[in-house]
C-alpha positions in Angstrom: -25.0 -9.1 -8.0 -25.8 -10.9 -11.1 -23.0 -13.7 -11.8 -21.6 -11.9 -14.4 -20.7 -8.9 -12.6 -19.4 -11.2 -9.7 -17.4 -13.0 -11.9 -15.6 -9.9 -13.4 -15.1 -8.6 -9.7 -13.4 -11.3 -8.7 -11.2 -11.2 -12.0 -10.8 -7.5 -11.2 -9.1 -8.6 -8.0 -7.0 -11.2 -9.5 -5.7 -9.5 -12.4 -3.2 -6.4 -10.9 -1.1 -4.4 -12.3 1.7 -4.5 -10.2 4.4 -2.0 -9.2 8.3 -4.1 -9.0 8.6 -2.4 -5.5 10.2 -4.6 -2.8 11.4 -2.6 0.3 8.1 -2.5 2.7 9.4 0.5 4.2 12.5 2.8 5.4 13.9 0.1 7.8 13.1 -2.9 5.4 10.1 -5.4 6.1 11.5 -9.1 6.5 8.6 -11.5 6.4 11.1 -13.3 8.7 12.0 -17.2 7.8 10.4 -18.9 4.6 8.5 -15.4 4.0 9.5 -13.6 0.5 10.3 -9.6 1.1 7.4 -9.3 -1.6 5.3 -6.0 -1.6 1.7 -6.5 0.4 0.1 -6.2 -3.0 2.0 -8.6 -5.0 1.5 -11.3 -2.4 -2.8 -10.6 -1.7 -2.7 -10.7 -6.3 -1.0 -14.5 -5.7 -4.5 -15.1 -3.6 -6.4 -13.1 -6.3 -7.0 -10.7 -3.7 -7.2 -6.9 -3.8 -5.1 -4.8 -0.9 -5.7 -1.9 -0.1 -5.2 1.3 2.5 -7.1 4.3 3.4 -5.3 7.8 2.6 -4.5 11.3 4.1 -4.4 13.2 1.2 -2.3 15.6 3.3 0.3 13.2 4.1 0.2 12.1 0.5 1.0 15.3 -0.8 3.9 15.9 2.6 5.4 12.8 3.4 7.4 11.5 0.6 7.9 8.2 2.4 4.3 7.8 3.1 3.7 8.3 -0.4 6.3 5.3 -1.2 4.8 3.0 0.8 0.8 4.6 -0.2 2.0 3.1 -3.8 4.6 0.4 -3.4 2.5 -1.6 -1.3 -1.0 -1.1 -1.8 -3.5 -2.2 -5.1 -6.4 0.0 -4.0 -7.0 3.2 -2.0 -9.5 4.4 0.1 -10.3 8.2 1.0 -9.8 8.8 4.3 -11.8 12.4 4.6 -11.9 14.0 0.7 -15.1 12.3 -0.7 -17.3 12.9 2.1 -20.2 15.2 1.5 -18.9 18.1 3.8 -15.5 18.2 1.5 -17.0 17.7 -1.6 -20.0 19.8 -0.9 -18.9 22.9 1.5 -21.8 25.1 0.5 -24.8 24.2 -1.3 -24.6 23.6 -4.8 -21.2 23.8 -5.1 -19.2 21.1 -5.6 -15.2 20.5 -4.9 -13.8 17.3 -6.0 -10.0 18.6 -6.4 -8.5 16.5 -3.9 -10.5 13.6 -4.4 -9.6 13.7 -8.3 -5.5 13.8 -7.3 -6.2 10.7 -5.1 -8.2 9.2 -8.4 -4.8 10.7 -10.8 -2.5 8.8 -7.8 -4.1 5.6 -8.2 -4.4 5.6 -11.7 -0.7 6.2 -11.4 0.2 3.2 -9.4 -2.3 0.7 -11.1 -4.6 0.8 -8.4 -8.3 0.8 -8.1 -10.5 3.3 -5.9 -13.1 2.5 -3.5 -15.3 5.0 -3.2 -15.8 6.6 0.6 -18.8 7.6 1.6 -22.2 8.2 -0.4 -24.6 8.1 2.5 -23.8 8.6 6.2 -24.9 10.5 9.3 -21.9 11.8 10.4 -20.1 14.6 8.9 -22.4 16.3 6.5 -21.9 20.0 5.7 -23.6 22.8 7.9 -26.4 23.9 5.2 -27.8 20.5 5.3 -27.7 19.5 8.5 -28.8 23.2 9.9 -31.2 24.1 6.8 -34.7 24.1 7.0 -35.5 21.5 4.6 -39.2 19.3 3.7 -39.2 15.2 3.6 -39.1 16.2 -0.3 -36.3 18.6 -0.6 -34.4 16.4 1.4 -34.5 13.9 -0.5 -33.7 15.8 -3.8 -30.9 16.7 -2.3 -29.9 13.5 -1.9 -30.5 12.2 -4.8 -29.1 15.3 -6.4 -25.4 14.5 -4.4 -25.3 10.5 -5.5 -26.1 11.3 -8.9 -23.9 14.5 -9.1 -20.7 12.6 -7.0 -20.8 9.2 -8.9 -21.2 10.5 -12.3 -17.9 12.7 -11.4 -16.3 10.0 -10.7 -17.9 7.2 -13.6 -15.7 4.4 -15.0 -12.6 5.9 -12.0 -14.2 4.5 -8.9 -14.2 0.3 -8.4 -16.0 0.1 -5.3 -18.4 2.7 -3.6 -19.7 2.7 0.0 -23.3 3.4 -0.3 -24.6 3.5 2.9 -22.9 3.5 5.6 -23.4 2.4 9.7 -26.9 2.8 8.9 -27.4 0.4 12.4 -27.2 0.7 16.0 -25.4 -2.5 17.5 -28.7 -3.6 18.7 -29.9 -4.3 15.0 -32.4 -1.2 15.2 -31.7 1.5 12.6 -29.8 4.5 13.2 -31.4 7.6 14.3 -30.3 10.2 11.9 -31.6 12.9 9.3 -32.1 10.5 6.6 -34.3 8.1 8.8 -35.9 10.6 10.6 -36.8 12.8 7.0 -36.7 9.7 4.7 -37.9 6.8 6.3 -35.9 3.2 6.1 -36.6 3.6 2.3 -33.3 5.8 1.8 -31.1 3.1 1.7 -33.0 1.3 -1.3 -32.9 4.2 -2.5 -29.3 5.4 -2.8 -28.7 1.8 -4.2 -30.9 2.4 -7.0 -29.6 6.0 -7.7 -25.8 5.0 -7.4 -26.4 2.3 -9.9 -28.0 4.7 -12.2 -25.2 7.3 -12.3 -22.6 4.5 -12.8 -24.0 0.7 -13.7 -20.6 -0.6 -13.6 -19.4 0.5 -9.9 -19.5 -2.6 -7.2 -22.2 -1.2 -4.8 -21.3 -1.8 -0.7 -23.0 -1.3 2.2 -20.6 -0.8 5.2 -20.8 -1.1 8.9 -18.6 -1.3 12.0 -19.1 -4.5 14.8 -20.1 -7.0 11.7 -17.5 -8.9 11.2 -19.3 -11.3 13.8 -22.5 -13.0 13.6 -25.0 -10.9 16.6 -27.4 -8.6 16.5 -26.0 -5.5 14.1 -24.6 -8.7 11.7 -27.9 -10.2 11.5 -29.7 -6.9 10.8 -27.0 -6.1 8.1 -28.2 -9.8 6.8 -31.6 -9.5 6.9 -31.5 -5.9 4.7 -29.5 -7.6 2.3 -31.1 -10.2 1.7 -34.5 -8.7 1.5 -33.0 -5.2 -0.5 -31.4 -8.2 -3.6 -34.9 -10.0 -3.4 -36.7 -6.4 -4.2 -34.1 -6.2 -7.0 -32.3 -3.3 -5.5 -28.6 -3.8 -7.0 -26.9 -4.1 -3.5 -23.4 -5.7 -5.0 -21.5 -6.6 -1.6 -21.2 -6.1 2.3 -18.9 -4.3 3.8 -16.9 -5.3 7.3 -14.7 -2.6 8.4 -12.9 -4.5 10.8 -12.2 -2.3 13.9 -10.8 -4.1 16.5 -9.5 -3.4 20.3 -7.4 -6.1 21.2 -8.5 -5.1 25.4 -11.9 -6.8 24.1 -10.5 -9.5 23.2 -10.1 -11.4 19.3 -13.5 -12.0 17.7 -14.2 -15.5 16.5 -16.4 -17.1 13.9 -15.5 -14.5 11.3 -15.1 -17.0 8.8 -18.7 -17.9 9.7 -19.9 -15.2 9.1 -18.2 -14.0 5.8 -19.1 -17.3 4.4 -23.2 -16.9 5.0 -23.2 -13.4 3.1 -20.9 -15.1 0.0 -24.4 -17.2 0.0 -26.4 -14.3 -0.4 -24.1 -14.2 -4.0 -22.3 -11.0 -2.5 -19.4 -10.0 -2.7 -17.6 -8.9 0.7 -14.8 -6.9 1.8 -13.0 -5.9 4.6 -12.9 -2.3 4.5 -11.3 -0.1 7.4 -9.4 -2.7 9.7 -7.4 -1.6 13.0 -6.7 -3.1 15.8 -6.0 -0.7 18.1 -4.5 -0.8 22.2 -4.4 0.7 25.7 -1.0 2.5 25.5 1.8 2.0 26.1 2.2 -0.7 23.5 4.7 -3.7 24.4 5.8 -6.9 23.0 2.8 -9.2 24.3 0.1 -6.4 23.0 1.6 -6.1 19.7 1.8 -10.0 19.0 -2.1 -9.7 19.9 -2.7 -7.1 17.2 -1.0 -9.1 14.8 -2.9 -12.1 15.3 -6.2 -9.6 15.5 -5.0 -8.7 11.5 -4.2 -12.1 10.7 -8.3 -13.3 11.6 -9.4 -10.8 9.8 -7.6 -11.4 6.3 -8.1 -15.6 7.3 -12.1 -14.3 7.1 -11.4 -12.9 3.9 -9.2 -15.3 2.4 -11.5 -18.2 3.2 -14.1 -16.4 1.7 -14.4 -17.2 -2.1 -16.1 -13.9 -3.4 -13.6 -11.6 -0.5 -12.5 -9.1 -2.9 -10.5 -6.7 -1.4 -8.4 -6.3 2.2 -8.2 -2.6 3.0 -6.3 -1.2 6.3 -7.8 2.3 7.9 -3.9 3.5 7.5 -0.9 1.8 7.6 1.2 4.1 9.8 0.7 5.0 13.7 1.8 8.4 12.7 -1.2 9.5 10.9 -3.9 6.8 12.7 -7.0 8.4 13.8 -7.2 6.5 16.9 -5.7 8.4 19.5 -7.7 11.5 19.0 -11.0 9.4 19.0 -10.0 6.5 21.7 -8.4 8.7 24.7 -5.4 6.6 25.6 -5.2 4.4 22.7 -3.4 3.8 20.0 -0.5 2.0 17.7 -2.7 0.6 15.8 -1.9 0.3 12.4 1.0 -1.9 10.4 3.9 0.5 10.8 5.1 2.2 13.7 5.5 6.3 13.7 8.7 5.5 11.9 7.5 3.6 9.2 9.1 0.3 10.7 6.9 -2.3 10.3 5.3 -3.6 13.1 4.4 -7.5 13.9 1.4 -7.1 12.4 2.2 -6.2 8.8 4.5 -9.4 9.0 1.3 -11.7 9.9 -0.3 -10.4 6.8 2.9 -11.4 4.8 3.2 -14.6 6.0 -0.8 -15.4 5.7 -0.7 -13.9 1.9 2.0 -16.2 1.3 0.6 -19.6 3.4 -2.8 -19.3 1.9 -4.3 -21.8 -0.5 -7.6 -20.3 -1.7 -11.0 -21.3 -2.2 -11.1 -21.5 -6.2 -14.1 -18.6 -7.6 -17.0 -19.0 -9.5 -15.8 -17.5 -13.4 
């Protein structure tokens, strides 16, 4: 990222149009002693910081207290399911963007920005592509064809977009998928170069799961980087997504590792974070989880070009965990009753605590 368009990131971040909205939820939010009952988003704008939450667009459109809090707390959103290819792109061709565009109208609504979720992953694609009969060529095409098409929809509306995504194994070796196997490892240059075309002004990610730590995957993630900004690809920032288990115990050196990436002159985010349990959940596990939240926005808040904090939900009533993690669960910042959990009152009281790291511009 050139320093001008870090510069106006981070002043992107820091300058929020906020909503007055105070109650955190039905049964109230209490930061406890010394901590203001301030909105999430009011509180990360003090640390020129950018909060944000993924979305069901279902719930958003059913729960009308899931919609209060989707606005009244939150400065950016994050689709959870609606811009990823198989929803946009059911059948070949022909493109459905309606329920992506009233998550776009939402935001715009509430003064928030949009990050952009997902451009380029392995993982659910629509049947023609992943069943058609396609050349090394045509794929490709059609690749190119669904950045260009997506982000140009979207131009000038979406503030962040996840290029690539979990493009590595944990072992630091590349992911065996269809763009790999078809493409080669020159995909991912690729959809940089292609996203930037369609929309010059969108912050460009890549995103990845068991980063957050220096290791293997991190290093990888590192190494591409570093090498994809000395080619001139416009890679922009480096996505964490921050999904924890607190039965594997806290991670450490985050900070660390945030902090060698800012060097790179990249911009970083944390962009899915949970931090889920073994069920049942009890007093001891949920002060874990909150300190498990609490690392992960230190990282970013001692991090001088950590632009945005996103949660992958906010409520244990819509969390994808337990479907995925047999037996686990709770872990997002409210309970299934929208009271707020130990967890969101960490992040209040390190928003409010934190002196940051002044930015370059």
């Amino acid at each position: 990222m050139s320093l001008p368009r870090l510069a106006a990131a981070v002043a992107t971040a820091c300058c929020l149009a906020v909503l007055p909205l105070a109650t955190a939820g039905p049964a109230g939010a209490s930061g406890g002693p010394g901590v203001p009952d301030r909105p999430l988003r009011q509180l990360a704008a003090d640390d020129r910081l950018r909060i944000g939450t993924a979305v069901d667009t279902s719930a958003l459109a059913d729960d009308a207290d899931y919609r209060r809090l989707t606005g009244g707390q939150f400065s950016t959103v994050t689709p959870e399911n609606v811009m990823k290819w198989e929803v946009t792109e059911p059948r070949q061709g022909e493109y459905d963007y309606a329920a992506a565009d009233r998550l776009v109208d939402f935001a715009h609504r509430h003064g928030q920005k949009v990050r952009g979720h997902v451009l380029v992953w392995h993982n659910q694609l629509p049947s023609w592509l992943t069943s058609g009969n396609f050349t090394a060529d045509q794929l490709r095409e059609i690749l190119h064809r669904h950045i260009t098409d997506t982000v140009r929809h979207f131009k000038g509306r979406v503030w962040q977009w996840d290029v690539v995504n979990e493009a590595f194994n944990d072992d630091g070796t590349l992911r065996d998928s269809i763009w790999l196997r078809e493409l080669g490892p020159g995909y991912i240059a690729d959809a940089f170069r292609w996203a930037h075309e369609a929309d010059p002004r969108a912050l460009l990610f890549y995103n990845d799961y068991n980063t957050e730590w220096t290791g293997p995957k991190s290093d990888a993630v590192y190494d591409l980087v570093r090498r994809l900004r000395a080619e001139g690809v416009p890679v922009d920032g480096v996505g964490f997504q921050g999904h924890l288990g607190i039965q594997y115990g806290l991670p450490t050196g985050m900070a660390a590792n945030f902090a060698r990436f800012d060097r790179l002159g990249l911009a970083t985010a944390v962009t899915e974070a949970d931090v889920r349990m073994e069920m049942p959940a009890d007093a001891e596990k949920l002060a874990t989880q909150a300190e498990g939240y609490r690392l992960l926005l230190d990282a970013c808040l001692r991090t001088r070009h950590c632009v945005s904090f996103t949660v992958w939900g906010f409520t244990d009533k819509y969390s994808w965990v337990p479907s995925t993690f047999p037996g686990e669960g709770a872990a997002n910042l409210y309970d299934e009753d929208y009271r707020p959990k130990p967890a969101y009152r960490a992040l209040q009281a390190e928003l409010t605590g934190r002196a940051r790291p002044a930015s370059a511009g």
